[in-house]
Kinemage of the C-alpha trace (Angstrom):
@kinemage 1
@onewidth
@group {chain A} dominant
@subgroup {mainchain}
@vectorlist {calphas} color= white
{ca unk a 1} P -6.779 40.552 -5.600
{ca unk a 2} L -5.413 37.062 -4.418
{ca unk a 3} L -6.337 35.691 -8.375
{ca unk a 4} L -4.865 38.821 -9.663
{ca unk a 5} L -1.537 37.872 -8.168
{ca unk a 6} L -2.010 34.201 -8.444
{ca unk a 7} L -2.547 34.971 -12.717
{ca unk a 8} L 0.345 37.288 -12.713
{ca unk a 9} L 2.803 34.818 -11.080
{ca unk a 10} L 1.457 32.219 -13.901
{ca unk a 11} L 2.564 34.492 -16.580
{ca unk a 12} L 5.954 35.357 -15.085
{ca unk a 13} L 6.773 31.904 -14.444
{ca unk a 14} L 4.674 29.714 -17.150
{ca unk a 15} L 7.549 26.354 -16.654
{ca unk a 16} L 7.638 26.658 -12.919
{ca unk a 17} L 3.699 26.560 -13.299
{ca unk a 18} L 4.179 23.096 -15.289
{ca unk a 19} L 6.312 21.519 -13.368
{ca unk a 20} L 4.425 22.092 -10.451
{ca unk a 21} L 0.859 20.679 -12.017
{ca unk a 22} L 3.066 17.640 -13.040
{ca unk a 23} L 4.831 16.848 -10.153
{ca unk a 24} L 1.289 17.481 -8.041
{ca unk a 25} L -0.540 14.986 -11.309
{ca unk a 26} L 2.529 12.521 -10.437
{ca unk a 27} L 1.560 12.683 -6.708
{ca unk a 28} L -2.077 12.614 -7.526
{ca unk a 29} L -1.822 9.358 -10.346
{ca unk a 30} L 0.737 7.477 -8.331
{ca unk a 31} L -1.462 7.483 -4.995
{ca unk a 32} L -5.692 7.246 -6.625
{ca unk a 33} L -4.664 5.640 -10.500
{ca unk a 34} L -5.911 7.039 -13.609
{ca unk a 35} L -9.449 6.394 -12.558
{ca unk a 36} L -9.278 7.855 -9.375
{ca unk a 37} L -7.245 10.692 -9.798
{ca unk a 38} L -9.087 14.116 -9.613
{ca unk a 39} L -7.867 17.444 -11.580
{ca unk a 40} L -9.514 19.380 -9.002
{ca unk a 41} L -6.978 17.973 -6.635
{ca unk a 42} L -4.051 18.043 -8.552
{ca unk a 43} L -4.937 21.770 -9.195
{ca unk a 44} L -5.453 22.500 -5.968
{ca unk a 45} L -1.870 20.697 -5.040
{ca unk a 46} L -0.004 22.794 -7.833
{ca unk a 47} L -1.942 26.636 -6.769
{ca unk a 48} L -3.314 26.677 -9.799
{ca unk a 49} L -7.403 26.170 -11.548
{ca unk a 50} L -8.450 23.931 -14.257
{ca unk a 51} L -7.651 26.741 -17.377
{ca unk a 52} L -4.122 27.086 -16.280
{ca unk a 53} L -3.898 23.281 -16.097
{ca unk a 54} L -5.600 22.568 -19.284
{ca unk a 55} L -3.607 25.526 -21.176
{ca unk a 56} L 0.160 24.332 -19.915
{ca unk a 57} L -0.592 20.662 -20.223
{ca unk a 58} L -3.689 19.600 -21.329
{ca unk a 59} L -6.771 17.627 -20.003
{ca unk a 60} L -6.385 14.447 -17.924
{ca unk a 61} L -5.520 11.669 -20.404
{ca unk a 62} L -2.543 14.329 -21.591
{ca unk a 63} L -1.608 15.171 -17.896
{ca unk a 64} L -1.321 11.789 -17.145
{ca unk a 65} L 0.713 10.670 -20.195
{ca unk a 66} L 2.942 13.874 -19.668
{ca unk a 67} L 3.594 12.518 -16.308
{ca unk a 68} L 4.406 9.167 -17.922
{ca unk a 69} L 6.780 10.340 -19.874
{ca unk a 70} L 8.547 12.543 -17.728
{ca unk a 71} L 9.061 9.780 -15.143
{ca unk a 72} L 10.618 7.421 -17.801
{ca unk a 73} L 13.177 10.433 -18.743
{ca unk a 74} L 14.103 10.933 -15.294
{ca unk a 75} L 14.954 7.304 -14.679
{ca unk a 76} L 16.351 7.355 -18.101
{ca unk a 77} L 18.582 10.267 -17.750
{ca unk a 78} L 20.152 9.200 -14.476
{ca unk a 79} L 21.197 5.490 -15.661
{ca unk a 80} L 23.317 7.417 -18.576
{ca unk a 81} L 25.515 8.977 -15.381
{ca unk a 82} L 26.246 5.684 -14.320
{ca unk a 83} L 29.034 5.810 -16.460
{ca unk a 84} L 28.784 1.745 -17.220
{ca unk a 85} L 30.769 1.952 -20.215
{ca unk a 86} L 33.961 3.217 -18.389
{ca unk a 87} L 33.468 -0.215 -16.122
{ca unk a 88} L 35.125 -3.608 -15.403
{ca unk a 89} L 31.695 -5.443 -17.163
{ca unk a 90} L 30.944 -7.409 -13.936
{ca unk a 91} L 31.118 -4.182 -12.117
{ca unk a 92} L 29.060 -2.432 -14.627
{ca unk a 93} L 26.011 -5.016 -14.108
{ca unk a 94} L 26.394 -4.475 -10.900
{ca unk a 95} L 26.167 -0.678 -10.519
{ca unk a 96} L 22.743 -1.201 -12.482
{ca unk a 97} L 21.370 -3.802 -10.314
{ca unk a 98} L 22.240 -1.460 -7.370
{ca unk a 99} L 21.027 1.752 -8.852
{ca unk a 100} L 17.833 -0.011 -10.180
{ca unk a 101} L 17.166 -1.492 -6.699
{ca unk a 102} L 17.699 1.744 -4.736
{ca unk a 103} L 15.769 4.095 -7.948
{ca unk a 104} L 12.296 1.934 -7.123
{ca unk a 105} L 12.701 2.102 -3.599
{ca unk a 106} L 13.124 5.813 -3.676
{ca unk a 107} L 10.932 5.962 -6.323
{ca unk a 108} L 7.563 4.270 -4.863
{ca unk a 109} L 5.407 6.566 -7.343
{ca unk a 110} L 7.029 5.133 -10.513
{ca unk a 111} L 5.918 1.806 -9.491
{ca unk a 112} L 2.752 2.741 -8.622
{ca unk a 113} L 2.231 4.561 -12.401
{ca unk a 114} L 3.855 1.002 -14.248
{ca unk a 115} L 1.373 -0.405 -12.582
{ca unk a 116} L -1.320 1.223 -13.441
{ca unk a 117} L -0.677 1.985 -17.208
{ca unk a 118} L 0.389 -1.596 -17.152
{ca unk a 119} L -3.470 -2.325 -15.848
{ca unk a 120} L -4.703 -0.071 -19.189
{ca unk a 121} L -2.610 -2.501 -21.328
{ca unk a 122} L -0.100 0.401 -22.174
{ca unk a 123} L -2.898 2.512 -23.600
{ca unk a 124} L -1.182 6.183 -23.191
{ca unk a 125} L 2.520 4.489 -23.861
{ca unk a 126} L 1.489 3.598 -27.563
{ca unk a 127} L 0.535 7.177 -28.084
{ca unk a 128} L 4.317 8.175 -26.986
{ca unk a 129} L 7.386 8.397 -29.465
{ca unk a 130} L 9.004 10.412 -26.739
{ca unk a 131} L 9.437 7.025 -24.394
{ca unk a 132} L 10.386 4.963 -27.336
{ca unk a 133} L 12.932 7.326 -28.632
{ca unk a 134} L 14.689 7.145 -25.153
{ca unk a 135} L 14.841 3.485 -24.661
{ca unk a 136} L 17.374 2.605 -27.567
{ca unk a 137} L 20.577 4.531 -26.064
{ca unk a 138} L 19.834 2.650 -23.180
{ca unk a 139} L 19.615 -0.670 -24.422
{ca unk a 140} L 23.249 0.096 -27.093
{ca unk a 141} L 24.869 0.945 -23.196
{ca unk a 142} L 23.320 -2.459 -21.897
{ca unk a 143} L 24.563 -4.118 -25.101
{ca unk a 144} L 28.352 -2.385 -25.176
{ca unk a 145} L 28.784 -4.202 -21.589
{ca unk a 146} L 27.730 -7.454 -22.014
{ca unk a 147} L 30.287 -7.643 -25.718
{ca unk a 148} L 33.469 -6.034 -23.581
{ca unk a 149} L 32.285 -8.925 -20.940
{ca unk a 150} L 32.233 -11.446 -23.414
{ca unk a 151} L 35.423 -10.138 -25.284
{ca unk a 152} L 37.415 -10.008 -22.098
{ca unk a 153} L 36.233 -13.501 -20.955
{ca unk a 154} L 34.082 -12.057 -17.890
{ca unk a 155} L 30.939 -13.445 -19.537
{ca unk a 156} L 30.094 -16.378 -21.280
{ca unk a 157} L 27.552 -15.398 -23.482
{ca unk a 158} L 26.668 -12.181 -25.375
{ca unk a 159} L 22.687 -11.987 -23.674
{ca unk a 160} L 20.320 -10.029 -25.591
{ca unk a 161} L 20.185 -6.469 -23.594
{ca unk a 162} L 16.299 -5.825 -23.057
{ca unk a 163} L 16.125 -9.707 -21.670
{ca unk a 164} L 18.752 -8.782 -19.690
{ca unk a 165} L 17.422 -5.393 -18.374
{ca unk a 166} L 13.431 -6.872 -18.397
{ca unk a 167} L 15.285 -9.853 -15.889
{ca unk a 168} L 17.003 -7.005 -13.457
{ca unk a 169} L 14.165 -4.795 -13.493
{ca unk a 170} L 12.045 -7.633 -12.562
{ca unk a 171} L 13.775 -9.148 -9.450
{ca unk a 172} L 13.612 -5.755 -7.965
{ca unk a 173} L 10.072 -4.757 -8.897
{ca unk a 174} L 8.233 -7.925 -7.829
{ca unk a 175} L 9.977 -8.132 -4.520
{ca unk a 176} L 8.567 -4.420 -3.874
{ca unk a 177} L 5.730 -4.481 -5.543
{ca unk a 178} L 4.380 -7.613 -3.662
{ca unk a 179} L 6.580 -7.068 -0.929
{ca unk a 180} L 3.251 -6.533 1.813
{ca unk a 181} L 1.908 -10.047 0.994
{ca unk a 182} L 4.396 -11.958 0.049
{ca unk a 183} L 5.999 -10.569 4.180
{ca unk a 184} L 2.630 -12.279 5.411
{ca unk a 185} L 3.033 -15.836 3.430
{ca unk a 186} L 7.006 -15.898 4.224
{ca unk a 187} L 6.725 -14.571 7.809
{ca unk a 188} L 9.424 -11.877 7.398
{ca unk a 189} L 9.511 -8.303 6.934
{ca unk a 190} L 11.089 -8.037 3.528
{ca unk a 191} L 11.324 -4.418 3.302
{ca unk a 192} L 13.573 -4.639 7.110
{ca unk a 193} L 17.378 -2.984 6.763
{ca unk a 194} L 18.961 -6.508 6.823
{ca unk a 195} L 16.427 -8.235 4.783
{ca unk a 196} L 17.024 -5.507 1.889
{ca unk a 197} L 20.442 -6.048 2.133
{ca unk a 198} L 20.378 -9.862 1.339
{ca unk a 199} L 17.521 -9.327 -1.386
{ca unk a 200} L 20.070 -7.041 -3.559
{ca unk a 201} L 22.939 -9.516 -2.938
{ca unk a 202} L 20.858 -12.002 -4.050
{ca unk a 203} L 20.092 -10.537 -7.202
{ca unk a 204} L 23.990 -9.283 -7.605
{ca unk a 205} L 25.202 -13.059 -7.278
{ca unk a 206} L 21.597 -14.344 -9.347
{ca unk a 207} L 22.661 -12.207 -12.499
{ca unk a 208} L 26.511 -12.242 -12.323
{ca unk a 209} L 26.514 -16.004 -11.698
{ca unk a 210} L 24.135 -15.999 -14.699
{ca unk a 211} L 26.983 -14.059 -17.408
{ca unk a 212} L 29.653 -15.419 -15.965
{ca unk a 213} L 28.994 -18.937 -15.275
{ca unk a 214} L 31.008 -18.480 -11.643
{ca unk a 215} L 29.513 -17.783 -8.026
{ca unk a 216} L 29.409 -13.969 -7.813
{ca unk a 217} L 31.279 -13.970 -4.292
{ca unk a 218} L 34.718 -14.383 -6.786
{ca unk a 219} L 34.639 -10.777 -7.173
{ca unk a 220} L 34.171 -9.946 -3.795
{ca unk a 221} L 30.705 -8.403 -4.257
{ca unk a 222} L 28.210 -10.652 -2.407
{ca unk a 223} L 27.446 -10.246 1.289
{ca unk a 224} L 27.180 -14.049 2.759
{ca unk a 225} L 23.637 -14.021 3.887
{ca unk a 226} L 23.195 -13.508 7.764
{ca unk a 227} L 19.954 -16.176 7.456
{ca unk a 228} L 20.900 -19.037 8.304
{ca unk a 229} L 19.540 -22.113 6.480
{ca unk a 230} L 18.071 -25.055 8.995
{ca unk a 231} L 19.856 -28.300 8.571
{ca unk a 232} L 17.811 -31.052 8.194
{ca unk a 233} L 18.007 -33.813 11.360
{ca unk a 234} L 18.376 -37.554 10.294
{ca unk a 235} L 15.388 -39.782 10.451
């Protein structure tokens, strides 16, 4: 009776069955890898078995690229509300830095699945045309800022967009991604309220000082770090 029901809810609601075997797969990929990951597990997560997992997405390799993809939409689709193009350029790069920062640390399971495709040398990537597709009205929204900033004078160079974006995305995904050890070696608790704070000042004054050739605390946007630096005593 309980399968009966179970098969009867799958065929009222076959997308609502999807999106819970991906977002149990996401759970499931994000915490064991690709190696370690186990179908019985993410079919037990979703309530369903291994034929209505293998019907509405496929076997693992698929499920996990189908994960893939739909975590580089979702990042995708929320950087086109940021509405950069409507924004002062400085303020635009900005707003990315911030909403980059704050996406990963939300986001801890879209780390964990760069990191892991990035450990199969992009394998299941090259098989997608759906990621690729996605990427290019990103980078033209990247690009449009950085001309109006070098048109109005706010920037002194028109950077290439994907170094630009690859430089952002990296200050904020090494920090976290190596945040545990690199605490240890340093002797702080990086991921603390206050030390979060200065990290994605830092990065706001790093890049802006970068386009515009000026420190970033001209347009008000840079906390002063509360750390403060020891002097060095004369010999």
């Amino acid at each position: 009776m309980a399968k009966a029901k179970r098969a009867l809810k799958w065929q009222r609601d076959p997308e609502g069955m999807r999106l819970r075997i991906l977002e149990a797969a996401k759970q499931e990929f994000s915490a064991h890898g690709l190696a370690g990951a186990r179908v019985d597990r993410i079919a037990a997560k979703a309530g369903a078995n291994k034929r209505m997992l293998y019907y509405h997405v496929g076997k693992k390799d698929e499920l996990y690229l189908a994960v893939l993809e739909g975590a580089y939409e979702k990042i995708r689709n929320e950087e086109r509300g940021l509405d950069l193009e409507h924004l002062d350029p400085p303020e635009a790069i900005k707003r990315l830095i911030e909403f980059t920062w704050n996406y990963f640390l939300q986001n801890p399971e879209f780390l964990s699945l760069l990191q892991t495709e990035n450990l199969s040398r992009a394998r299941h990537l090259k098989r997608s045309t759906k990621v690729k597709s996605m990427h290019s009205p990103f980078v033209e929204m990247i690009r449009t800022v950085v001309r109006r900033g070098v048109e109005s004078g706010d920037f002194q160079i028109a950077v290439d967009p994907v170094q630009l974006y690859i430089s952002i995305a990296a200050l904020t995904f090494f920090y976290l991604s190596n945040s545990a050890t690199l605490s240890v070696i340093f002797g702080r608790d990086l991921l603390g309220k206050d030390a979060k704070e200065e990290r994605l000042a830092h990065m706001i004054g790093l890049v802006l000082a970068a386009l515009t050739g000026r420190s970033a605390e001209l347009f008000g946007m840079v906390k002063a770090s509360k750390r403060r630096v020891p002097q060095h005593q004369p010999v």
